[in-house]
FIVEX-865201 format. One line per field, with one value per residue (C-alpha): residue number from 1; residue in one letter; x, y, z. Coordinates in steps of 0.001 Angstrom, whole numbers. Example, Ala and Ser with C-alpha at 12.3 -4.5 7.8 and 13.67 -1.06 7.14 Angstrom:
! FIVEX-865201
gulum = c(1	2)
pami = c(A	S)
X = c(12300	13670)
Y = c(-4500	-1060)
Z = c(7800	7140)
***
This chain:
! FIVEX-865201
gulum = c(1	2	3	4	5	6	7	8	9	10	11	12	13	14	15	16	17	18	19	20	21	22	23	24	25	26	27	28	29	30	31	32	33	34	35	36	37	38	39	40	41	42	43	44	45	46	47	48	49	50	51	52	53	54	55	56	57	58	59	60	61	62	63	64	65	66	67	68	69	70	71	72	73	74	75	76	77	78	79	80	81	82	83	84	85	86	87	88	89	90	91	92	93	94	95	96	97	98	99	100	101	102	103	104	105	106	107	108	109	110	111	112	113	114	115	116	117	118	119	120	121	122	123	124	125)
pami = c(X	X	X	X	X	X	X	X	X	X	X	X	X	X	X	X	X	X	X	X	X	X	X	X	X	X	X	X	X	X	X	X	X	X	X	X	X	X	X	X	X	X	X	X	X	X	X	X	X	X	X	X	X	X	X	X	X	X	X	X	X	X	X	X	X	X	X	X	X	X	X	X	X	X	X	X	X	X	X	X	X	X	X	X	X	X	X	X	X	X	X	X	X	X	X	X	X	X	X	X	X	X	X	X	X	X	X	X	X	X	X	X	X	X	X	X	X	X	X	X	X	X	X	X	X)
X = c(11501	14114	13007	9438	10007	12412	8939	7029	9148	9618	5967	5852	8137	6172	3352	4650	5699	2872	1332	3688	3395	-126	266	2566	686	-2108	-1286	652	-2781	-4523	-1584	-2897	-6001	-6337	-5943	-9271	-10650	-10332	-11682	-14870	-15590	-15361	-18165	-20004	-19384	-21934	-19556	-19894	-17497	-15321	-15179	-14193	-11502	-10081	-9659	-7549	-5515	-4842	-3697	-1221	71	360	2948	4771	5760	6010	8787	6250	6364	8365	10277	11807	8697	7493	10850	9851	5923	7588	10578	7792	5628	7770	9218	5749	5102	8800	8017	4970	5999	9032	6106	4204	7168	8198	4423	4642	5317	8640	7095	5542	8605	9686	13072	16127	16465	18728	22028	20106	19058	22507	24038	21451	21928	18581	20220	22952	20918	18849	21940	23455	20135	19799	23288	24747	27638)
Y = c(-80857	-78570	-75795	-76396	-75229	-72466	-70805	-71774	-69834	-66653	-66937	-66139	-63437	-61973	-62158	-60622	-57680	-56441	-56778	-54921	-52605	-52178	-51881	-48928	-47221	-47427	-46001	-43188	-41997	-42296	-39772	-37989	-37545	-35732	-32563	-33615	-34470	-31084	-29902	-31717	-30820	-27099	-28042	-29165	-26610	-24369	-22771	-23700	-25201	-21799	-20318	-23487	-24821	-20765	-21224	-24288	-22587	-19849	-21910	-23733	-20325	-19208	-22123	-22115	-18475	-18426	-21289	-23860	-26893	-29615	-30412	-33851	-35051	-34456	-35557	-38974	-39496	-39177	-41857	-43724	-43524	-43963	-47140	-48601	-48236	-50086	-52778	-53465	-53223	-55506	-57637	-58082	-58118	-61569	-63144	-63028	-66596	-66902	-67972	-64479	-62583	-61401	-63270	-61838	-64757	-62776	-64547	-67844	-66716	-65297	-68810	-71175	-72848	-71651	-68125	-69366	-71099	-68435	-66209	-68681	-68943	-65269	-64988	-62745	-64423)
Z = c(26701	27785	25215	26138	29589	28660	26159	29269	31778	28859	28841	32651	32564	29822	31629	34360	32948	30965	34497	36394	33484	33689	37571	37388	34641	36510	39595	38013	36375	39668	40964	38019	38380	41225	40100	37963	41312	42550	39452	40073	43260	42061	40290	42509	44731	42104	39539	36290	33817	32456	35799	37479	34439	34382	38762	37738	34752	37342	39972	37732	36222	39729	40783	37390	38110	42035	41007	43160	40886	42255	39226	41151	41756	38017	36445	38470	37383	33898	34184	35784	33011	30175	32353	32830	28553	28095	30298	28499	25022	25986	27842	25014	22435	24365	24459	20154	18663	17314	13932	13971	14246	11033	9680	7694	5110	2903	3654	3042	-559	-1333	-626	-2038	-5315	-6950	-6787	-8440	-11503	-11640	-12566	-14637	-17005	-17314	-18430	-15398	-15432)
***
């Protein structure tokens, strides 16, 4: 009973992290995507697609050499990121059956006694 609840509460905390996960990952690509935004109302505004993509290359040469990048702020979206994947791998690592995890049975083989006849009918030792 014990062990049931234990799966059951590791099931909750499972859960919860591939949702947090998701959460995170989420609104770090909304942060994203504004620069896309601004990319589309270019577009709109009547230029067409090369003109409006070259503006954008421009502006981000333009803040990469004028030293205008906030390097913090992108060292940060990237922990974030790369935190939000971990917790969901780990998330989803943890909702697997434990008779779907692969087991190391090789210690188990060694010892047996089959091993042993095996050996001793091939003439090994």
């Amino acid at each position: 009973m014990a062990r049931q609840s234990t799966n059951k509460q590791k099931g909750y905390l499972a859960t919860g992290l591939v949702a947090a996960g998701f959460i995170a990952l989420l609104a770090q690509v909304f942060l994203l995507a504004r620069p896309a935004l601004a990319l589309v109302t270019t577009l709109k505004s009547g230029l067409g697609v090369l003109p409006a993509l070259g503006m954008c290359l421009l502006n981000a040469t333009q803040a990469i050499a004028f030293h205008q990048v906030d390097y913090s702020a992108l060292i940060s979206q990237i922990l974030v990121l790369c935190t939000a994947m971990v917790t969901i791998i780990v998330g989803l690592a943890q909702l697997r059956p434990n008779a779907a995890r692969p087991r190391i049975q090789t210690f188990e083989l060694l010892l047996s006694s089959e091993l042993e006849k095996r050996e001793m009918s091939n003439g090994s030792r």
